[in-house]
TORPA-4810 file (N, C-alpha, C, O; in nm, 3 decimals):
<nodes>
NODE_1_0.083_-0.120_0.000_0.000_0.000_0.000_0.087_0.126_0.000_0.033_0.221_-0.058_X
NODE_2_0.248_0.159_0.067_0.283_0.218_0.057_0.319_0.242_-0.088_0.309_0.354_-0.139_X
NODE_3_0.349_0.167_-0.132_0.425_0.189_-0.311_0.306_0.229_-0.403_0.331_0.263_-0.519_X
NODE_4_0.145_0.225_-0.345_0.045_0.290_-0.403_0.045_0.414_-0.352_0.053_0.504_-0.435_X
NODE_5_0.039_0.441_-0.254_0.052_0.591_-0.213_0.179_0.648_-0.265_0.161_0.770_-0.275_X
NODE_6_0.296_0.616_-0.300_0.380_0.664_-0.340_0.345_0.684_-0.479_0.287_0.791_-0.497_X
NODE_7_0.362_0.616_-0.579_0.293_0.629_-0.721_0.200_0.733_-0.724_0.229_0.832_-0.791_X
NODE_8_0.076_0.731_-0.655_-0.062_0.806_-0.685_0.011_0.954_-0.647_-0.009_1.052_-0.719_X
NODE_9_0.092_0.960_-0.535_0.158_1.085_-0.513_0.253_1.139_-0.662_0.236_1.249_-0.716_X
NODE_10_0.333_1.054_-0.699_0.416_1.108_-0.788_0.308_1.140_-0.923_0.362_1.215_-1.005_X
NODE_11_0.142_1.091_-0.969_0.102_1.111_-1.063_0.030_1.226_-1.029_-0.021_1.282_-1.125_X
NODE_12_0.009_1.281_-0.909_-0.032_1.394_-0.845_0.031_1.488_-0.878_-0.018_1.582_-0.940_X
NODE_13_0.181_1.479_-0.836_0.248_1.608_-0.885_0.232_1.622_-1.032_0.186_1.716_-1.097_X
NODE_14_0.286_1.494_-1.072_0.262_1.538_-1.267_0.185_1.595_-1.351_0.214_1.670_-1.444_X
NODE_15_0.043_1.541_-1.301_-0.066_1.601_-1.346_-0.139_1.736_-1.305_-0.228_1.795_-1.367_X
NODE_16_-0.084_1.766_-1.194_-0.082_1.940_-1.109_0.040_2.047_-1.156_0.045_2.169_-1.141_X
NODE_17_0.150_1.942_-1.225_0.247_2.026_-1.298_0.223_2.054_-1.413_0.293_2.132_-1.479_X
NODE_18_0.122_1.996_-1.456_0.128_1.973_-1.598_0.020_2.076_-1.644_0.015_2.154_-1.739_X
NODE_19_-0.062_2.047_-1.547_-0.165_2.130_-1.563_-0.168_2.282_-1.530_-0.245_2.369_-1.571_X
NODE_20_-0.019_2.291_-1.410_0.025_2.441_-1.447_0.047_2.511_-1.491_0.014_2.630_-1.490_X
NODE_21_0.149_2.416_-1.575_0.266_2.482_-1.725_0.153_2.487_-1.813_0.158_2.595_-1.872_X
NODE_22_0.042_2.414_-1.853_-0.012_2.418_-1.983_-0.106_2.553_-1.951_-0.120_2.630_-2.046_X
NODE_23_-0.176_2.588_-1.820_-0.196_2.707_-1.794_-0.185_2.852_-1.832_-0.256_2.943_-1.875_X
NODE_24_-0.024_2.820_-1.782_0.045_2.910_-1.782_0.057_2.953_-1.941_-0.023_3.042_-1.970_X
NODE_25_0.104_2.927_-2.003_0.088_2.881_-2.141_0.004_2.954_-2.188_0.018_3.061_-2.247_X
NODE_26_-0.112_2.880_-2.155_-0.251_2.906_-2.240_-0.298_3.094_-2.176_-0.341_3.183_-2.248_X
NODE_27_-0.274_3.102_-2.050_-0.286_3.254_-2.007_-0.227_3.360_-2.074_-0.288_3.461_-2.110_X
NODE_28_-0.062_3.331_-2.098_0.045_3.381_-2.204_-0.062_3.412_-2.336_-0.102_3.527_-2.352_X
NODE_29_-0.098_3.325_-2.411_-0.107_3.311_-2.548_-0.273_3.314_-2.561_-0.325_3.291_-2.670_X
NODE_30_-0.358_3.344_-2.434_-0.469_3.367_-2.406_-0.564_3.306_-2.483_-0.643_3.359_-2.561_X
NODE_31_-0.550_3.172_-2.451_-0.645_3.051_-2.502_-0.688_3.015_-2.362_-0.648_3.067_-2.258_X
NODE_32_-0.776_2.917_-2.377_-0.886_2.835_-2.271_-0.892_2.705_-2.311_-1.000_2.653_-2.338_X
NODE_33_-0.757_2.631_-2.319_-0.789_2.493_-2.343_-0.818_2.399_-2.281_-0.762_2.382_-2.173_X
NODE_34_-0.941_2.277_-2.339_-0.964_2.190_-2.289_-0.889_2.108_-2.187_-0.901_2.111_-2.065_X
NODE_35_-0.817_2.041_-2.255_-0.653_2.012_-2.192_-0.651_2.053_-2.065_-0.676_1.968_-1.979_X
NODE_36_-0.613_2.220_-2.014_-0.562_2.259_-1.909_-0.664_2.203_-1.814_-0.616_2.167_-1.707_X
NODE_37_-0.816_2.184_-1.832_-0.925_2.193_-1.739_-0.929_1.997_-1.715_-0.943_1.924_-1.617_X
NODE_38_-0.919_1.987_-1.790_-0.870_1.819_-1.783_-0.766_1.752_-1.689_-0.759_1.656_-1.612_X
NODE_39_-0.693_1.849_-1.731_-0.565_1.809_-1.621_-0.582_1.850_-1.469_-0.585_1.769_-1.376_X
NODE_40_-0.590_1.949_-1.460_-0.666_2.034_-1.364_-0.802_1.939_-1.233_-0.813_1.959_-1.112_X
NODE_41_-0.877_1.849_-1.318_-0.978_1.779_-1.299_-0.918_1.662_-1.261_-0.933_1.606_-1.152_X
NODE_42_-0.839_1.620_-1.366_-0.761_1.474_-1.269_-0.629_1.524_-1.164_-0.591_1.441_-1.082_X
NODE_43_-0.574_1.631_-1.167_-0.512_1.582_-1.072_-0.575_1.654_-0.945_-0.501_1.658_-0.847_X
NODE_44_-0.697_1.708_-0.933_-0.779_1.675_-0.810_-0.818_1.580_-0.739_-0.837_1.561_-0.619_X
NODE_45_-0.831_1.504_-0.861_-0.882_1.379_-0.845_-0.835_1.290_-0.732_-0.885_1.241_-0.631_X
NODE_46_-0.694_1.291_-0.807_-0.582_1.252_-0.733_-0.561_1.267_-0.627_-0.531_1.179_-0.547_X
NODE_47_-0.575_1.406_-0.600_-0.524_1.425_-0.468_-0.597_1.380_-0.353_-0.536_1.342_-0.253_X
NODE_48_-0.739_1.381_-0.359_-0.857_1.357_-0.302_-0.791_1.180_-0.273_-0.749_1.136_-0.166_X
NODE_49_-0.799_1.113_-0.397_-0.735_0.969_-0.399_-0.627_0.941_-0.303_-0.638_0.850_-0.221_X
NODE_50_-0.499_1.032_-0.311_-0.373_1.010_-0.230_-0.421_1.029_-0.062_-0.371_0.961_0.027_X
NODE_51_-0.534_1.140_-0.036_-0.548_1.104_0.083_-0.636_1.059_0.142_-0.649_1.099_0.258_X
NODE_52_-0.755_0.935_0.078_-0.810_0.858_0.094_-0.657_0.709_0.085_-0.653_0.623_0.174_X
NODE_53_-0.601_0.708_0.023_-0.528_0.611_0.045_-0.392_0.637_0.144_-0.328_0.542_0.187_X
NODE_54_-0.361_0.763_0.170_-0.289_0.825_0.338_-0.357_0.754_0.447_-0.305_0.691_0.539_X
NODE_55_-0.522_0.781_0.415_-0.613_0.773_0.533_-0.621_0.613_0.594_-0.636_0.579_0.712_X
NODE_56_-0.606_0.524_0.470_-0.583_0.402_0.523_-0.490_0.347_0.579_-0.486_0.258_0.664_X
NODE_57_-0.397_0.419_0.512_-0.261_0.378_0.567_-0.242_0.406_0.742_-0.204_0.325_0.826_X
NODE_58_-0.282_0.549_0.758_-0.296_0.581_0.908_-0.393_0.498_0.979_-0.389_0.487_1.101_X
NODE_59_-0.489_0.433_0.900_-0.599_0.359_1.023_-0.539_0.194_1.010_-0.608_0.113_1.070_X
NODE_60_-0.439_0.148_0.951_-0.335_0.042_0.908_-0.297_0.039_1.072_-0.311_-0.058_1.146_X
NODE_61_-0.233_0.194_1.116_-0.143_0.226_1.200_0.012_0.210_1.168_0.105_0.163_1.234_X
NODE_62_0.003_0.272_1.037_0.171_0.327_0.941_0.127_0.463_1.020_0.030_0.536_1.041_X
NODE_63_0.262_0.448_1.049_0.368_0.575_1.107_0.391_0.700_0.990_0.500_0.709_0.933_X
NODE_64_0.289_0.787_0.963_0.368_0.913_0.907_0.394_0.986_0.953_0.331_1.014_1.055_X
NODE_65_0.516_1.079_0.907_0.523_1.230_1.014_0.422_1.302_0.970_0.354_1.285_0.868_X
NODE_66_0.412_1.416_1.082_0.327_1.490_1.052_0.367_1.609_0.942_0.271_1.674_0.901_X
NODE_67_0.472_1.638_0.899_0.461_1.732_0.798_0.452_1.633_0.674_0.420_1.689_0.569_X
NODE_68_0.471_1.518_0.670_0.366_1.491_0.526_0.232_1.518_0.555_0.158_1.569_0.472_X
NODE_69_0.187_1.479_0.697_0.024_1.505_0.664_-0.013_1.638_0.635_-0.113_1.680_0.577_X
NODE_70_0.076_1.694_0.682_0.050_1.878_0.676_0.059_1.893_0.496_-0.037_1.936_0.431_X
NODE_71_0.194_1.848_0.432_0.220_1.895_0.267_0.100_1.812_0.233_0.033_1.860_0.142_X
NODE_72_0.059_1.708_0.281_-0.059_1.605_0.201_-0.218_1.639_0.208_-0.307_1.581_0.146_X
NODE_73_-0.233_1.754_0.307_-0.379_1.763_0.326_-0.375_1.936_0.270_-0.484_1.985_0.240_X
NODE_74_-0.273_2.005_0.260_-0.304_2.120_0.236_-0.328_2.160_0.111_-0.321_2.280_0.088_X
NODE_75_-0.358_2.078_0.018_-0.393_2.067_-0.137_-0.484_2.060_-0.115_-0.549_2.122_-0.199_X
NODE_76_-0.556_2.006_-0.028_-0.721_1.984_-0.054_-0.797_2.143_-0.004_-0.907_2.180_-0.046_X
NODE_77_-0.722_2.211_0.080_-0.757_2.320_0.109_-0.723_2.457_0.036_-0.766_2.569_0.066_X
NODE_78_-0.611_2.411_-0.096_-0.558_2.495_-0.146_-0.701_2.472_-0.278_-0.763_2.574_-0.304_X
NODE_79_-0.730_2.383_-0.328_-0.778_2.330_-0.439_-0.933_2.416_-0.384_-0.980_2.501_-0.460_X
NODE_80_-0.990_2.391_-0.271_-1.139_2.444_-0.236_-1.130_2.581_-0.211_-1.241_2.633_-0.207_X
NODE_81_-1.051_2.646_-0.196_-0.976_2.790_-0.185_-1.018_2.809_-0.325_-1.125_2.864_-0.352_X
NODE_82_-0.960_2.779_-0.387_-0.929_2.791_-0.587_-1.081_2.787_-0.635_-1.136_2.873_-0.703_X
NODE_83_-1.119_2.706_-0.601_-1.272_2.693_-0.648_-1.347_2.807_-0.570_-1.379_2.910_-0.630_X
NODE_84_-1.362_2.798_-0.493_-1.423_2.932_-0.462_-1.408_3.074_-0.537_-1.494_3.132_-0.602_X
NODE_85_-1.258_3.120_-0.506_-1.207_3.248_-0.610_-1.288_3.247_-0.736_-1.355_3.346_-0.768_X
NODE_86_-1.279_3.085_-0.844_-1.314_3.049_-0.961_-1.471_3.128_-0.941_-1.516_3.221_-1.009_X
NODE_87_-1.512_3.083_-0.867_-1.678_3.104_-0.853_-1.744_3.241_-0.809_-1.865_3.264_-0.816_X
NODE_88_-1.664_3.313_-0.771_-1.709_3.476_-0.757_-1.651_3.537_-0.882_-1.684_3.655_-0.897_X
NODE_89_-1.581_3.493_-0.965_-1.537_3.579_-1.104_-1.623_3.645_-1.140_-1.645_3.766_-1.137_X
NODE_90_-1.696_3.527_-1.189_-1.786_3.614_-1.300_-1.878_3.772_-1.217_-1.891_3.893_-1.235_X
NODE_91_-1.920_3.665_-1.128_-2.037_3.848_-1.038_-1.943_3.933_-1.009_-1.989_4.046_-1.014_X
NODE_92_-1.819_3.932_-0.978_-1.730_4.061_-0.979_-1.663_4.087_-1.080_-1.570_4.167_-1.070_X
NODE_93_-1.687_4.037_-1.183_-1.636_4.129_-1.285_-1.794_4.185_-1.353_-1.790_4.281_-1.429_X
NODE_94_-1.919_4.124_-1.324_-2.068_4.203_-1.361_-2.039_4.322_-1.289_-2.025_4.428_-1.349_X
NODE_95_-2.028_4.312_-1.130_-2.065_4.389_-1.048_-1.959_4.536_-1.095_-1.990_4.653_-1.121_X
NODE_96_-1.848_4.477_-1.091_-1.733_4.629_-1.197_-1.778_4.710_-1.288_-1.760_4.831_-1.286_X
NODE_97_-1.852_4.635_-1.392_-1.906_4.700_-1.518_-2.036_4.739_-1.494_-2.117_4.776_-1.579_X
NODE_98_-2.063_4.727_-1.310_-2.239_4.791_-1.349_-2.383_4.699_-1.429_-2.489_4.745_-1.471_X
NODE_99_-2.318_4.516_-1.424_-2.397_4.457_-1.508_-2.448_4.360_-1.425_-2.368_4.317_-1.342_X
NODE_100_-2.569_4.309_-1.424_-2.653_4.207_-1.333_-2.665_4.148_-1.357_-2.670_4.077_-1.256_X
NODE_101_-2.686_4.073_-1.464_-2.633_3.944_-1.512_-2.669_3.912_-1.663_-2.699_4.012_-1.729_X
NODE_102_-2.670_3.806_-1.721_-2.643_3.775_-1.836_-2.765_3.870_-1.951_-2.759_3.853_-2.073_X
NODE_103_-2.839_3.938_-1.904_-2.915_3.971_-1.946_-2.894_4.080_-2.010_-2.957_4.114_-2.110_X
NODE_104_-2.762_4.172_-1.935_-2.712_4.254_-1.912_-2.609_4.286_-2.026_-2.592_4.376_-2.108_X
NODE_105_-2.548_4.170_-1.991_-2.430_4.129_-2.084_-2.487_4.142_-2.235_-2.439_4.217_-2.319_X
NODE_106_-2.605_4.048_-2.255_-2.667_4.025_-2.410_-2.663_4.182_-2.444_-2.617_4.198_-2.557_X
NODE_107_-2.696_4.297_-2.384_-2.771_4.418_-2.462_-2.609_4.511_-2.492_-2.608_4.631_-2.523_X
NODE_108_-2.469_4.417_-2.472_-2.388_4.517_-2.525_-2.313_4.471_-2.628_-2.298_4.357_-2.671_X
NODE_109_-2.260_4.591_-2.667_-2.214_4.497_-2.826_-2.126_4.405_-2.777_-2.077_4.386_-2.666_X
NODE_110_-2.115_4.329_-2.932_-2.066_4.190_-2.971_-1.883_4.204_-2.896_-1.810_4.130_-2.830_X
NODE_111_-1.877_4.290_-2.932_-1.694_4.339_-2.882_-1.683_4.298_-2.732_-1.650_4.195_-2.673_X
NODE_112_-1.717_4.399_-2.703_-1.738_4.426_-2.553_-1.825_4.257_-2.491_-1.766_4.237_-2.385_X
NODE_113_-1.893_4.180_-2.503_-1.913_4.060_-2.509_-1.802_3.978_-2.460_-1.776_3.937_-2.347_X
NODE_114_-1.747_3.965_-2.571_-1.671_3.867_-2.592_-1.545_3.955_-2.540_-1.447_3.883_-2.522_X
NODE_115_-1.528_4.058_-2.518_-1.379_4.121_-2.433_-1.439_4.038_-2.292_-1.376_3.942_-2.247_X
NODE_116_-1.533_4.072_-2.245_-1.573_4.046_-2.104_-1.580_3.926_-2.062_-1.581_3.910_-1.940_X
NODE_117_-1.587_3.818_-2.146_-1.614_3.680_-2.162_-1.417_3.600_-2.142_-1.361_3.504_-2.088_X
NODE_118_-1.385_3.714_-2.221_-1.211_3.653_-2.245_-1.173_3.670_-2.111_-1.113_3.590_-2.039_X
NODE_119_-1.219_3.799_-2.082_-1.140_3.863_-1.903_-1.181_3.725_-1.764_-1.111_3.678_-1.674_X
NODE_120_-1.273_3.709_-1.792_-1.388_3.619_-1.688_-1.272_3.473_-1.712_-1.216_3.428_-1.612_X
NODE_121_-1.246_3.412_-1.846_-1.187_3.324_-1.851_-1.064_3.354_-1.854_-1.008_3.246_-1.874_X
NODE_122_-0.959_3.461_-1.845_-0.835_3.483_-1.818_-0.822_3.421_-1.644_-0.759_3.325_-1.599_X
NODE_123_-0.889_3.495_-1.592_-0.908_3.497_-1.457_-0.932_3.411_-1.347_-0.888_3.418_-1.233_X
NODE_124_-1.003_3.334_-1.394_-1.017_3.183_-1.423_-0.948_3.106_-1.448_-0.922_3.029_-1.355_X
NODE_125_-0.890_3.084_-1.558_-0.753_3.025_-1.572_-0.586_3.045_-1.472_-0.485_2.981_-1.440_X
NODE_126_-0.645_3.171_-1.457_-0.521_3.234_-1.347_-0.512_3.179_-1.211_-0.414_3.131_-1.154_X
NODE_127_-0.609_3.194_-1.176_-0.664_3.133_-1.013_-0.650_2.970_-1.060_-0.583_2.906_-0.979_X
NODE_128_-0.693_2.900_-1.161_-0.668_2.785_-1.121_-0.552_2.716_-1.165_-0.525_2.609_-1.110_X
NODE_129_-0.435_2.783_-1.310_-0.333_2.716_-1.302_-0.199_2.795_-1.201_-0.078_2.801_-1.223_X
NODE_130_-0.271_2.840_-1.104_-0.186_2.896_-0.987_-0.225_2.793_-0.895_-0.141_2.704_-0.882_X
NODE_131_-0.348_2.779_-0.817_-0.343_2.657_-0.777_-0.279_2.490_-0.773_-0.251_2.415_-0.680_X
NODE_132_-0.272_2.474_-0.964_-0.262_2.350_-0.936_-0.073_2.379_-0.932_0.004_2.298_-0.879_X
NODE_133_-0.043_2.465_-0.975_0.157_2.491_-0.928_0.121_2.511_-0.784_0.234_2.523_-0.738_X
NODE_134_0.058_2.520_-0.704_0.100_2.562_-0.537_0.037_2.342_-0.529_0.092_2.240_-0.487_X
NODE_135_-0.042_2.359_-0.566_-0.077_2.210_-0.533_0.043_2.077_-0.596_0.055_1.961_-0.557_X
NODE_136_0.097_2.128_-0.673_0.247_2.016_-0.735_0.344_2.062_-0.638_0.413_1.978_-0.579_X
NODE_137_0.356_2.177_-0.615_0.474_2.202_-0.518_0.436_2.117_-0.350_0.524_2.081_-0.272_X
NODE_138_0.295_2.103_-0.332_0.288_2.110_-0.154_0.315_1.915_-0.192_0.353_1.844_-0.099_X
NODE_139_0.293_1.862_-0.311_0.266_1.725_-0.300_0.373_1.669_-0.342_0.392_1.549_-0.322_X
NODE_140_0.481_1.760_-0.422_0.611_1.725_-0.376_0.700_1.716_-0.324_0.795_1.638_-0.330_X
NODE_141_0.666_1.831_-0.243_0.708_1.818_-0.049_0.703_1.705_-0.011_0.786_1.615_-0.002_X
NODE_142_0.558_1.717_0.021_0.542_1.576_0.058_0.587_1.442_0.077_0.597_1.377_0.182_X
NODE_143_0.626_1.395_-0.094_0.695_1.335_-0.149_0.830_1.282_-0.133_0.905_1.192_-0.170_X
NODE_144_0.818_1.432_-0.028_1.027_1.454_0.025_1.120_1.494_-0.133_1.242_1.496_-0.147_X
NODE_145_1.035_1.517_-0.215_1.084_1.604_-0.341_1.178_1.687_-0.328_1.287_1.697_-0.382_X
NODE_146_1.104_1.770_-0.218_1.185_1.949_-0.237_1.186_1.941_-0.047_1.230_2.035_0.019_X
</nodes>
């Protein structure tokens, strides 16, 4: 069980790194790719996974220190952090422009639309391929990586 928790950890970081850089990337060159949100999605996944399979290990009665549990659980709090931010975007960037909601949005031109639409998903993308780099870094701690 340890050499599963070890593995699921190392595909944790990969897929939280991966999903950084391609982020990062896509923020640069101001795309919204599928891809990034994919990656993003599994290596939540993961992480959720690594400490459901921590959790057994501790009720086993395996000995971890406590700063893995600390680098191992603080992804899950970094990740629900992230989602949250994700989820007030959009009404604060309405609430900036004076707009109430989509209704709002429809009655301005097509430009301005789709500027406001790009900003909402810049922002978005920002908050979450920042997350999943703070979430590869805490799970390669962990890892005894870094």
């Amino acid at each position: 069980m340890n050499d599963v928790h070890y593995w699921i950890g190392a595909v944790t970081v990969a897929a939280n790194g991966l999903a950084a850089a391609v982020g990062l990337v896509a923020w640069l060159l101001w795309r919204n790719p599928k891809l990034f949100w994919v990656l993003l999605r599994a290596g939540q996944v993961l992480v959720v996974l690594s400490c459901v399979v921590g959790s057994v290990l501790l009720l086993e009665g395996r000995n971890l220190p406590r700063l893995h549990l600390v680098y191992a659980l603080t992804p899950i709090a970094v990740s629900f952090l992230a989602e949250q931010l994700r989820l007030v975007t959009t009404p604060t960037f309405l609430e900036q422009r004076g707009l109430e909601g989509g209704k709002d949005v429809a009655k301005l031109p097509a430009l301005e639309q789709q500027a406001l639409v790009t900003a909402i998903l810049r922002r978005e993308l920002a908050v979450m391929a920042t997350s999943a780099g703070v979430v590869a870094t805490l799970v390669a701690r962990a890892q005894l990586w870094l």
